[in-house]
C-alpha positions in Angstrom: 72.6 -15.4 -31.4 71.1 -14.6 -34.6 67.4 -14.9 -33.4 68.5 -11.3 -32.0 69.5 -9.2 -34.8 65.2 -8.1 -35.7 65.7 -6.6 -32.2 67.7 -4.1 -33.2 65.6 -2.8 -36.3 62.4 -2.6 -33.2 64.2 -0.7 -30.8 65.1 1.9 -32.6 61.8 1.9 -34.3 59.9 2.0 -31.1 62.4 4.7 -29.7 61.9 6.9 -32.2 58.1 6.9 -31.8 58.7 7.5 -28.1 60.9 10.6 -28.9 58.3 11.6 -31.3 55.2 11.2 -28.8 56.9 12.4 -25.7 57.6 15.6 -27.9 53.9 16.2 -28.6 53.3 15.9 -24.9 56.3 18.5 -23.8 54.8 20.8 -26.4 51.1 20.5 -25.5 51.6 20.8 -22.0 54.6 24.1 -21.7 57.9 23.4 -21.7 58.3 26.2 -19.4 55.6 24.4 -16.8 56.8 21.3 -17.4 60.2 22.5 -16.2 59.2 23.6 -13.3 57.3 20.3 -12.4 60.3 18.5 -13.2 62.2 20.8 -11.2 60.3 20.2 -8.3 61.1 17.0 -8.5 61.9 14.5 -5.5 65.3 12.9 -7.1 65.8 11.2 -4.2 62.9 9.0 -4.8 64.6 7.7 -7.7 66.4 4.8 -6.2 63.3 3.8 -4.3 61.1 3.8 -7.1 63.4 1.8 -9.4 64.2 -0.7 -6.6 61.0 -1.3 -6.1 60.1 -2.2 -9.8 63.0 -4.4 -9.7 61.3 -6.7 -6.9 58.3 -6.6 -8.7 60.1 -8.1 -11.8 62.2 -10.5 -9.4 58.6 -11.7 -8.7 57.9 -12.0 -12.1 60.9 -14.2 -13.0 59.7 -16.2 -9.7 56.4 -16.8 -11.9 58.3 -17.8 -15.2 60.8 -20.2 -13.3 57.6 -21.6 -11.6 56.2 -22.0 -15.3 59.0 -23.8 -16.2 59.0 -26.0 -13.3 55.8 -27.4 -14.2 56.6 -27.6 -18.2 59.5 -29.8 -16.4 62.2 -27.4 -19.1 65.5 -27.2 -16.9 67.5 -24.5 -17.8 70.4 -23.8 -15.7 70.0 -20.1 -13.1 72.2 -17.9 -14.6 70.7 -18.4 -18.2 67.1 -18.6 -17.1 67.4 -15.1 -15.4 69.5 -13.7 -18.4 66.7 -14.8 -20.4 64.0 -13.1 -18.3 65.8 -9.8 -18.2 66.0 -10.5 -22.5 62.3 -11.1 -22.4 61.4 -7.2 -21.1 63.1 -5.5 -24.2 60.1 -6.8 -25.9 58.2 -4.6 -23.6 58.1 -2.3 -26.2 56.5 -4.9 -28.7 52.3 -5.0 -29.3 50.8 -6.1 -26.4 54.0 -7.2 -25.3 53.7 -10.3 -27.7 57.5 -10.3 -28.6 58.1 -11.4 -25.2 58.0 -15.2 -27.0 61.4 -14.0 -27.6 61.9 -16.0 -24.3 61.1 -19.1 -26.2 63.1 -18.4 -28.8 66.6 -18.2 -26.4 65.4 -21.4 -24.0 65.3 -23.2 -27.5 68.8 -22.1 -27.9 69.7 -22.5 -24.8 68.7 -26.3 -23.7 66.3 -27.5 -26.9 63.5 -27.1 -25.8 60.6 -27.0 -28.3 59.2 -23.4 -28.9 56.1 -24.6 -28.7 56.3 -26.2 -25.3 57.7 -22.8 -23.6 55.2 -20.2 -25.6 52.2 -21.3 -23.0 54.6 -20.0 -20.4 54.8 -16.8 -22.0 50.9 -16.7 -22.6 50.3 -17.4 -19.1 52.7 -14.5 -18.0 50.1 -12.2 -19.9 47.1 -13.5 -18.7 47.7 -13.4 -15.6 49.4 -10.3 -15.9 45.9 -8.9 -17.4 44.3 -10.4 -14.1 46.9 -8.6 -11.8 46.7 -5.5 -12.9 42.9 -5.2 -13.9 42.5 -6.2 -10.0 43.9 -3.1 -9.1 42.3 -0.7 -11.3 38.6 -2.4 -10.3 39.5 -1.5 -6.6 40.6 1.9 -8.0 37.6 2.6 -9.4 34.9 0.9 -6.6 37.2 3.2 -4.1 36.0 6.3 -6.5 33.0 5.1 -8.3 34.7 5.4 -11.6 33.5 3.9 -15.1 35.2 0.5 -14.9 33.6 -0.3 -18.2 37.3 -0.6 -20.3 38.3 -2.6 -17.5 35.7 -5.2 -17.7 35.8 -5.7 -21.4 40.1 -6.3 -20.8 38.8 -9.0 -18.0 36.3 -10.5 -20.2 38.8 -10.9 -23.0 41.1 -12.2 -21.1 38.8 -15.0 -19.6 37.5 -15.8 -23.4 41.7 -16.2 -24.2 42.4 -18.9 -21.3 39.1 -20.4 -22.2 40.0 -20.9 -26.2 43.5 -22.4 -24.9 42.1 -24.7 -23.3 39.7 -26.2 -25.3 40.6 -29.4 -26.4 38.3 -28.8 -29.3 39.4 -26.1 -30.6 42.9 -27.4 -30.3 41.8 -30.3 -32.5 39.8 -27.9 -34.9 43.4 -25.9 -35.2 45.7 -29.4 -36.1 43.1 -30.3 -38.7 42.5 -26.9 -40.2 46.8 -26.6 -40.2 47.5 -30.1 -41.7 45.4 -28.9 -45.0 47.5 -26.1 -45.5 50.3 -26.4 -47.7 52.9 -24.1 -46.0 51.8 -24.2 -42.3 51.3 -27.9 -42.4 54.5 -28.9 -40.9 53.2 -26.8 -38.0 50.1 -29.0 -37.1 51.7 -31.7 -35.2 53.2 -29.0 -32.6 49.5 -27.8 -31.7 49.1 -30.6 -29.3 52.4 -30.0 -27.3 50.8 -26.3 -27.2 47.3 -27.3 -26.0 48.8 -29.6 -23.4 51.1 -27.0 -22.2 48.3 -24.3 -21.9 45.7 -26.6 -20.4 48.4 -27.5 -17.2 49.7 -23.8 -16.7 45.9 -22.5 -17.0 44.5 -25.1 -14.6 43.0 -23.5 -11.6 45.8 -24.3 -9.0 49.0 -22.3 -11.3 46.5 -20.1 -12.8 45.4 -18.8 -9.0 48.7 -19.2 -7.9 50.2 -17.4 -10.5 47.5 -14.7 -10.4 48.6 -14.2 -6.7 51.9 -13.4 -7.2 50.8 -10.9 -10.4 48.6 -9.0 -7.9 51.7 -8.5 -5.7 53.7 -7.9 -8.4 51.5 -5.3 -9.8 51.3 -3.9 -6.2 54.9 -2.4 -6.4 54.1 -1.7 -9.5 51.2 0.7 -8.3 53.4 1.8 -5.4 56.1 2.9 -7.6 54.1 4.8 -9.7 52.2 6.8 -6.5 55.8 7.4 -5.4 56.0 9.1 -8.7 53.2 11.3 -8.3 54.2 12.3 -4.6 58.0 13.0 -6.4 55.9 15.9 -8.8 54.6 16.9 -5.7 50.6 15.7 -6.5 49.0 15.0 -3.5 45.8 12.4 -4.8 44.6 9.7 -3.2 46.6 6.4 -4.3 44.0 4.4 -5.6 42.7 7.6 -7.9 46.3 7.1 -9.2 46.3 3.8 -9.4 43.0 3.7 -11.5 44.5 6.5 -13.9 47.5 4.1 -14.4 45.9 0.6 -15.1 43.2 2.6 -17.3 46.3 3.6 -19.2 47.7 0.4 -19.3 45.0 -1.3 -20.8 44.1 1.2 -23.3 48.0 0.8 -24.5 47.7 -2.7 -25.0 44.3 -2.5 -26.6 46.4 0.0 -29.3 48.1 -2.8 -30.1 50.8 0.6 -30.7 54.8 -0.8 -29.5 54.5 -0.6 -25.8 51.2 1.1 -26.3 53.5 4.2 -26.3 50.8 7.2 -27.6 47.9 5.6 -26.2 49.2 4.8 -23.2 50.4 8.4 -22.6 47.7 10.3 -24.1 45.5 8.5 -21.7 47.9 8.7 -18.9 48.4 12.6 -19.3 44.4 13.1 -20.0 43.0 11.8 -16.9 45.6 13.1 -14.6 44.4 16.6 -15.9 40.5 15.6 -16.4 40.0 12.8 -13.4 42.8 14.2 -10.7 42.6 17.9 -11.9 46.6 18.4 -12.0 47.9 21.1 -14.1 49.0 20.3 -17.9 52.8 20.4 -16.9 52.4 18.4 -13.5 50.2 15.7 -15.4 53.4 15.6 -18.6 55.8 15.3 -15.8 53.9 12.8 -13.8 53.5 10.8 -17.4 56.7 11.3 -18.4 58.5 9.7 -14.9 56.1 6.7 -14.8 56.5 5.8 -18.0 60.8 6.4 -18.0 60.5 4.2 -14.1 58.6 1.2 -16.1 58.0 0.9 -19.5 62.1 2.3 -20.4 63.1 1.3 -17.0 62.1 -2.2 -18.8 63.5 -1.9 -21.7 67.2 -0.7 -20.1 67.0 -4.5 -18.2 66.0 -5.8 -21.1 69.4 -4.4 -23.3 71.6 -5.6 -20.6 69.9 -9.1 -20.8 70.4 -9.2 -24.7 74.1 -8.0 -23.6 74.5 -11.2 -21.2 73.3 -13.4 -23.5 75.4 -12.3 -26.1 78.3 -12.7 -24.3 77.6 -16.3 -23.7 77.5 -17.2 -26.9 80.6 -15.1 -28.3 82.7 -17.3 -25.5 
């Protein structure tokens, strides 16, 4: 398992800026008032909140086994799910790119090229973009809120899937690659990569797929409104859930690990500005949702990497 030894080095690196930005927030919102929001806090919402973040990513795996259905890559229940669980310690990567990490351990698992497997993990985004982007329009149709940031993460998205599957641009990619001295060898593999793109962003997996992202990011939202009725803030749960996805997005566009700073800058900004909760009630809201999915995420993850490891050590 020596594809996961970088891992380590990430973590901590992506820890320590979440120690260092959560830090900043306690100290710009009160300790003392964030205290007391915590507090207050529901604990016995807890288990409901992380169980139901836990179907929403046992929906998620049902999308990347479905992925690899269709890429016709076998790999046997146990592994596949291991795998999965490895893939959300790279939550914390940019954008959630180092999720190709998946690739990386079904290659070492059954052989099977990285470059047939990567479309899987490229659909997983897209469609996650579509999921959650869903949610925030209705969020902000329900409210009449700017969905401007929204739009232009949609529009992006939709100018991705486009560009994978041009077949034009695939060939425009080979011949550019097969010139180049040290990413030649690469140019033969673009193919397999266009063909696997082009079947799981076809219209029927890409709307099926998108389905079960919406539902997926559902709990998500759900979670996170249990959150805020855990700190005791009584808004309306699509205000919540358009302060969230907002959030969301603006993390990825950071392109910061996990978004982590944007994400909660953003997060604890609007709940103060848009929902008009206190600075300590909007830090502890922040601080739950992201510990109940972003680190929530990365704990699966860990124990993934774990299982994995184990196999191989056998």
């Amino acid at each position: 398992m020596g594809t996961l030894k970088p891992l380590k080095k990430n973590l901590i690196l992506a820890l320590s800026l979440g120690v260092l930005v959560y830090l900043v927030l306690v100290l710009v919102s009160g300790l003392g008032e964030l205290q007391d929001a915590l507090a207050g806090f529901d604990y016995f919402l807890i288990p409901v909140i992380l169980g139901i973040v836990s179907l929403s990513y046992a929906m998620r795996f049902a999308r990347w086994a479905y992925y690899l259905r269709l890429l016709k890559v076998r790999v046997p229940m146990g592994t596949n799910t291991a795998i999965f669980a490895a893939g959300l310690s790279m939550t914390i990567s940019p954008g959630k790119v180092g999720e190709a990490l998946k690739s990386v351990l079904v290659k070492d698992a059954v052989g099977a090229p990285i470059t047939r497997t990567t479309p899987a993990v490229v659909a997983e985004r897209a469609t996650d973009s579509s999921g959650v982007v869903a949610w925030g329009l209705i969020g902000a149709l329900a409210f009449g809120f700017n969905p401007w940031l929204l739009l232009v993460f949609l529009t992006l998205t939709a100018v991705c899937i486009a560009v994978l599957r041009s077949r034009r641009l695939s060939l425009l990619a080979e011949i550019i690659l097969s010139k180049l001295p040290l990413l030649g060898r690469l140019a033969p593999r673009v193919g397999d990569f266009y063909g696997a793109s082009n079947e799981l962003l076809a219209f029927r997996p890409l709307a099926a797929a998108s389905m079960v992202s919406f539902f997926a990011w559902g709990l998500d939202c759900l979670a996170v409104y249990l959150c805020a009725v855990g700190v005791g803030a009584s808004e309306p749960l699509l205000m919540v859930i358009f302060i969230y996805v907002v959030s969301l997005v603006a993390g990825n566009l950071s392109m910061l690990p996990g978004g982590i700073g944007a994400a909660e800058a953003s997060m604890a900004g609007m709940f103060v500005a848009v929902a008009g909760l206190s600075a300590g009630t909007s830090a502890a809201l922040t601080l739950v949702i992201r510990f109940s999915t972003l680190w929530f995420a990365v704990l699966i993850g860990v124990v993934g990497l774990f299982l994995l490891w184990k196999r191989a050590v056998r």
